[in-house]
C-alpha positions in Angstrom: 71.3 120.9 102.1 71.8 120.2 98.7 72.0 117.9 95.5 75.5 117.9 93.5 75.9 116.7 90.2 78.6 116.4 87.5 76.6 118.3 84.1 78.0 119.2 80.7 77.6 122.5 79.1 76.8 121.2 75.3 77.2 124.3 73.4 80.9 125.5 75.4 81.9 121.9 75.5 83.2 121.5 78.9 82.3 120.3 82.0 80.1 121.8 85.3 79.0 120.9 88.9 75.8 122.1 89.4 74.4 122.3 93.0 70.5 122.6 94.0 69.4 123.5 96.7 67.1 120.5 97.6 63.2 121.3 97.4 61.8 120.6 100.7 64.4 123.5 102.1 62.8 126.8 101.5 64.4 129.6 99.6 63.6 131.4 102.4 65.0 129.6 105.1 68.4 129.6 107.1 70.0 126.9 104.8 68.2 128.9 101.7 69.8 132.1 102.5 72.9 130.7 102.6 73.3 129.1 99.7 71.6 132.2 97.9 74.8 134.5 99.8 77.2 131.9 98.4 75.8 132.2 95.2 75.6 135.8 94.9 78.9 136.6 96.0 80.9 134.3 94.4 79.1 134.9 91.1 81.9 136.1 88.7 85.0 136.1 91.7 88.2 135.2 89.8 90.7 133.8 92.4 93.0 131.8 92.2 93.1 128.3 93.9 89.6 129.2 94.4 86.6 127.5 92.8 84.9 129.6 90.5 81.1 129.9 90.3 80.3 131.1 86.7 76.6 131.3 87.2 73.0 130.9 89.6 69.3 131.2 89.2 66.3 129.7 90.0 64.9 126.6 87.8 61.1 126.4 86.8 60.0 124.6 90.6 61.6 126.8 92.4 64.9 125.6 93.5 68.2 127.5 93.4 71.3 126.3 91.8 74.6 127.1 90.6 76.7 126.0 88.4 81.0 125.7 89.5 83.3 124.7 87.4 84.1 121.1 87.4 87.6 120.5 89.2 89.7 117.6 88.0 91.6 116.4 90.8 92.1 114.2 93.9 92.2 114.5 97.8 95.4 116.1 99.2 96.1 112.5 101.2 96.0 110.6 98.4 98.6 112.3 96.6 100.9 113.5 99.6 102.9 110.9 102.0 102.5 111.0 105.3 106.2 112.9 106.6 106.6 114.4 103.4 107.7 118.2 104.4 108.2 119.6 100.5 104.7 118.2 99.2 103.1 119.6 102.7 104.5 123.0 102.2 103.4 123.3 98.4 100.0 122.4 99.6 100.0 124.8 102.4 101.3 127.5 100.6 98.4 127.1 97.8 96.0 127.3 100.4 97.5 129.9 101.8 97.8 132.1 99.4 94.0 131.4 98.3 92.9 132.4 101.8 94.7 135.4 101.2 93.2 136.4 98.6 89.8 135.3 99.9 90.2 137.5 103.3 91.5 140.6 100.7 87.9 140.4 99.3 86.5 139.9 102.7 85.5 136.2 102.8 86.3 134.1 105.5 85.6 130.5 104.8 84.7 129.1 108.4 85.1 125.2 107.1 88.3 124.1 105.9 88.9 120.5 105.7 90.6 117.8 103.4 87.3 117.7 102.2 86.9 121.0 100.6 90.0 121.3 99.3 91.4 119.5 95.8 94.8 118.9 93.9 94.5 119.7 89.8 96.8 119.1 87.6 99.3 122.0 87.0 102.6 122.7 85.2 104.1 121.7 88.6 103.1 118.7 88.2 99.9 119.9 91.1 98.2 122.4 92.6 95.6 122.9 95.3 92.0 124.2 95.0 89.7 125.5 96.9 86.2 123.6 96.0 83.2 124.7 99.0 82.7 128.3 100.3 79.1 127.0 101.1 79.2 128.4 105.0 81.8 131.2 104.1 81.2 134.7 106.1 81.0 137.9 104.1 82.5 140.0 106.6 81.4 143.4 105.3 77.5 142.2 105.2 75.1 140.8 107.6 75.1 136.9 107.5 72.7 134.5 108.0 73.9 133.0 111.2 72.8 134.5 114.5 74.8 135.0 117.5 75.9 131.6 119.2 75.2 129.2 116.2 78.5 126.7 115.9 78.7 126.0 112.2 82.5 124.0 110.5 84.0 120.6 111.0 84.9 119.8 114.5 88.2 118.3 114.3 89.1 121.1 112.2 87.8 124.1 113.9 89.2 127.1 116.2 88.6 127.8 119.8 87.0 131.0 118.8 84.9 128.9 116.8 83.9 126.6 118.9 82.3 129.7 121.1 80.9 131.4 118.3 80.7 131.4 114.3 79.7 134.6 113.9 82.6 136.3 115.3 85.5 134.4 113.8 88.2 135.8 111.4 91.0 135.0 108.8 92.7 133.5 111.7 90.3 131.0 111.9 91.2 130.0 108.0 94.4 129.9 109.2 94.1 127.5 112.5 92.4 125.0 110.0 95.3 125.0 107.3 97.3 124.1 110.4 95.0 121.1 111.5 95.6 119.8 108.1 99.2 120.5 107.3 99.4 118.5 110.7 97.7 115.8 109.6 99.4 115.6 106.6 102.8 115.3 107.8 101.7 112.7 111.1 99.4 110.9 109.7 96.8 111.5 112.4 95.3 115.5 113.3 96.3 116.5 116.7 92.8 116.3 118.5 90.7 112.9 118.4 87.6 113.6 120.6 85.2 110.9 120.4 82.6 113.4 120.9 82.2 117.2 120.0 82.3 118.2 124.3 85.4 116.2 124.1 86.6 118.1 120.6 85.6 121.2 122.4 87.4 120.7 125.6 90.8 119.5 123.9 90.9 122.8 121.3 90.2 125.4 124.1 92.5 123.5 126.6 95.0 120.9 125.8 98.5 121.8 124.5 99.4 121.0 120.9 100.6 117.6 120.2 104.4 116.9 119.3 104.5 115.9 115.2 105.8 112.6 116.0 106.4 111.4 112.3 107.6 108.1 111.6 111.5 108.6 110.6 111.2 106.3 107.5 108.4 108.8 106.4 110.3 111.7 107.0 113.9 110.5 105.4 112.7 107.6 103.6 115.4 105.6 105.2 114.6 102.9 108.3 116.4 103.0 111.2 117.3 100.5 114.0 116.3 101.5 117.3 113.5 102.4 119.5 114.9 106.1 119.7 115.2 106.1 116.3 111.7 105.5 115.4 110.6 109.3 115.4 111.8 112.1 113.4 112.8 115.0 115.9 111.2 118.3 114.6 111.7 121.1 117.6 111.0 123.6 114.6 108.2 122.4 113.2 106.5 121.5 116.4 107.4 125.2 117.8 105.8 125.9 114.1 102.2 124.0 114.8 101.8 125.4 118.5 102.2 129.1 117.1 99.9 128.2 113.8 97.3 127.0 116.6 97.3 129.1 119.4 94.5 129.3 121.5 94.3 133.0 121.2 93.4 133.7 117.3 95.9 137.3 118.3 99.1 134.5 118.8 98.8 133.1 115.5 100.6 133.9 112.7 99.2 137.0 110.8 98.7 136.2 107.0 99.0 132.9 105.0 102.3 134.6 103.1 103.8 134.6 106.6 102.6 130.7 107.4 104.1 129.4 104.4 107.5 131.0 105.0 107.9 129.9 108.4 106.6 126.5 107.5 109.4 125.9 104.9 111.7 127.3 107.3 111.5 125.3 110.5 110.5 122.1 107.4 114.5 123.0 106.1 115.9 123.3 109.9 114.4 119.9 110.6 115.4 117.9 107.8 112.2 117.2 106.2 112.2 119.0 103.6 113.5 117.2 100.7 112.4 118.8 97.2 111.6 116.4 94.2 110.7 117.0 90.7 107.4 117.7 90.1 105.5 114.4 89.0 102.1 115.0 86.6 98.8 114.0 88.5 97.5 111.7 85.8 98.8 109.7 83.8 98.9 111.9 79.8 95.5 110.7 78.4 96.0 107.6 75.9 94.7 108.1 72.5 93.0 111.0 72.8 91.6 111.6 70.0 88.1 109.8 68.7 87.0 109.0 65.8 83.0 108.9 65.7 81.3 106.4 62.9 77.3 106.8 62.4 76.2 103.7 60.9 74.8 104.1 57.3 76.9 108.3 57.5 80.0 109.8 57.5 82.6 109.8 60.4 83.5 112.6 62.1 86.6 112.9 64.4 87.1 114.6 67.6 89.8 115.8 70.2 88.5 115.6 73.8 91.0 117.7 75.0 88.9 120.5 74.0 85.8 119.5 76.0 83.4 116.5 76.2 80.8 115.3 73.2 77.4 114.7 73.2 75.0 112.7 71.8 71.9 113.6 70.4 68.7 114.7 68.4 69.4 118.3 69.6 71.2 120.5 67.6 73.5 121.9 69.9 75.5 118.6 70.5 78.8 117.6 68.6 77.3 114.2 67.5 73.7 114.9 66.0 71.5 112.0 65.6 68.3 112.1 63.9 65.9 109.8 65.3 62.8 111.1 67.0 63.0 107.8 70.0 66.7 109.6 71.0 67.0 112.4 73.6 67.5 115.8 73.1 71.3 115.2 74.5 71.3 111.2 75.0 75.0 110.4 75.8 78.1 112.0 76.6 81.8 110.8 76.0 84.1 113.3 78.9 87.4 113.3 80.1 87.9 112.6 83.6 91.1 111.8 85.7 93.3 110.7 82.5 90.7 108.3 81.3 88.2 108.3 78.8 84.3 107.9 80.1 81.1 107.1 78.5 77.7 108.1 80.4 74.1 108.1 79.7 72.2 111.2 80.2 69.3 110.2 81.3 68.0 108.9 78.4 64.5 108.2 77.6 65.2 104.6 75.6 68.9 104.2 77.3 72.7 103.8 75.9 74.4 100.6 75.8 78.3 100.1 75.3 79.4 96.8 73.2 76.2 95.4 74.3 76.3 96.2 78.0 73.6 98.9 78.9 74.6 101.8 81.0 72.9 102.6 84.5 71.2 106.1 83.5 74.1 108.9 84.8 76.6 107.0 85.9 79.9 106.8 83.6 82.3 103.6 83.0 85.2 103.9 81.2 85.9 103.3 77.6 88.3 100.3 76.4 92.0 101.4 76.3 93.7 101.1 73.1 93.0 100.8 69.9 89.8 98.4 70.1 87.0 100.5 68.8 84.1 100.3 70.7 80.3 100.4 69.6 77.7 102.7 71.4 73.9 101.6 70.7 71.7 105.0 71.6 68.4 103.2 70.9 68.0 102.7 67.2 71.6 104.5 65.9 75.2 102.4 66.1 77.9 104.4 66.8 81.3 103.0 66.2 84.0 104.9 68.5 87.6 104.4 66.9 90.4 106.3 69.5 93.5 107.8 67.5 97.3 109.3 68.4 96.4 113.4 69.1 
């Protein structure tokens, strides 16, 4: 449907994602209407744990974009154990409380996965974001599904959404959360069709799934025994069949309500077992740079306030005057506690200590205190990284 790609906004100095709609889909079309609604309503919506769209238009061919801003984080499995309860139910009550807010405004996502969902770096060491609204339902408009169109993730969506997209509600959010909640504390989700009839058949009909988590996931300690192999949770498991009921009516009524019963029947189990909060990168070494031009001055930066640029234009941080650069050439970011170098598609290319850089794709700069040399056609730049 669309073409994603990590941009920098020179003059604000930070980071964006910028979607486009790709050009042989018509503005005017299903999949063009769609990503126009997104846009539009989204435009300027504050909330938190909710990617925020700061802007949309139409470029000079024709195509529609927006522009998100650019989340720093990392899948929810990567971070969170499989069996661990406390993580779980800090992720599902960020989610939660999003979708709350979400439904408040009248949004109802319709595709909740793993995918679409993100863990930044907080002052709790993580939190969860929201990233993809891009098939959400407006439920006091029109939309731009008809009657009977199936739009979401299969493994991840209601029984009511199975039958039909366009009649779904927050309850559907909320059946997904649950999918993933399960999967995070198993290790597996609860349905495995191998085909979507099969998917179909086994959310409409067949009884939620026992939890089943490994104990030495869910107490960190391994025991001896074939009974002893599983972690009893009658709580939790009464928990998951409520949070996906068949009937959307038998669910639990508000993501405030999920999260408290969550932790509740997480506590009565034994699985939940609360840590300290642990920071999601690594703190960024040497973070700040200072920029030699050869045969100039130096200039010294702190990219904790946003990436730099490179550049004839006069809008970037690092001006270069040379009539064979780019108007913005090169661009040093921040990204996952490391520091990354990138060519912005450049007309005569960037090279780093000799190496030259595939045109938009970033590596990272040397740790320590090695400076490092960036050639931008006919300028050396010397990149020295300092203590903040």
């Amino acid at each position: 449907m669309g073409d994603v790609y990590l941009c920098v906004d020179v003059e604000a100095r930070r980071l964006v994602v910028v979607k486009w709609l790709r050009a042989e889909l018509s503005t005017t079309s299903e999949a063009g209407r769609r990503f126009r609604r997104e846009a539009e309503l989204m435009a300027g919506v504050s909330l938190p744990g909710v990617i925020r769209v700061e802007e949309w238009g139409v470029d000079d061919v024709g195509r529609t974009w927006m522009a998100m801003e650019f989340v720093d984080g990392l899948s929810p499995s990567s971070i969170i154990a499989t069996g661990d309860g406390w993580s779980a139910h800090r992720f599902l009550d960020g989610v939660a409380r999003s979708l709350d807010e979400l439904h408040g405004v009248g949004v109802v996502h319709r595709d909740l996965k793993p995918d679409n969902v993100l863990l930044r770096s907080s002052l709790r060491g993580w939190e969860p974001v929201i990233i993809d609204l891009g098939i959400a339902k407006w439920l006091a408009q029109e939309t731009a599904t008809a009657t009977g169109s199936v739009f979401g993730t299969p493994y991840y969506m209601s029984p009511e959404q199975f039958r039909d997209s366009k009649h779904v509600g927050p309850a559907t959010d909320r059946y997904a959360l649950a999918v993933m909640v399960f999967e995070l504390l198993a290790g597996r989700r609860p349905f495995e069709g191998r085909s979507i009839p099969e998917l179909l058949r086994l959310h409409l009909e067949a009884p939620v799934p026992a939890l089943a988590i490994p104990r030495r996931l869910a107490t960190g300690i391994l025991h001896e025994g074939a009974s002893a192999k599983v972690q009893p949770t009658p709580q939790l498991d009464v928990f998951m069949r409520k949070a996906m009921a068949k009937e959307p009516r038998q669910r639990y009524h508000s993501g405030a309500e999920l999260s408290a019963e969550f932790r509740a029947a997480a506590l009565a189990d034994g699985v939940f077992h609360e840590g300290p909060p642990e920071p999601l990168f690594d703190p960024l070494d040497r973070p700040c740079l200072e920029v030699a031009i050869e045969g100039g001055a130096s200039q010294r930066f702190d990219l904790r306030h946003g990436p730099l640029v490179f550049g004839r234009h006069e809008s970037c941080q690092v001006v270069l005057a040379s009539s064979r650069l780019s108007r913005f050439h090169a661009c040093i970011y921040v990204h996952r506690g490391r520091k990354w170098v990138a060519d912005l598609m450049s007309q005569n290319g960037t090279f780093l200590d000799g190496a030259r850089l595939t045109s938009g794709v970033a590596v990272p700069l040397p740790r320590g205190e090695q400076p490092a040399r960036l050639s931008l056609y006919n300028r050396e730049v010397t990149i020295q990284a300092l203590p903040g």
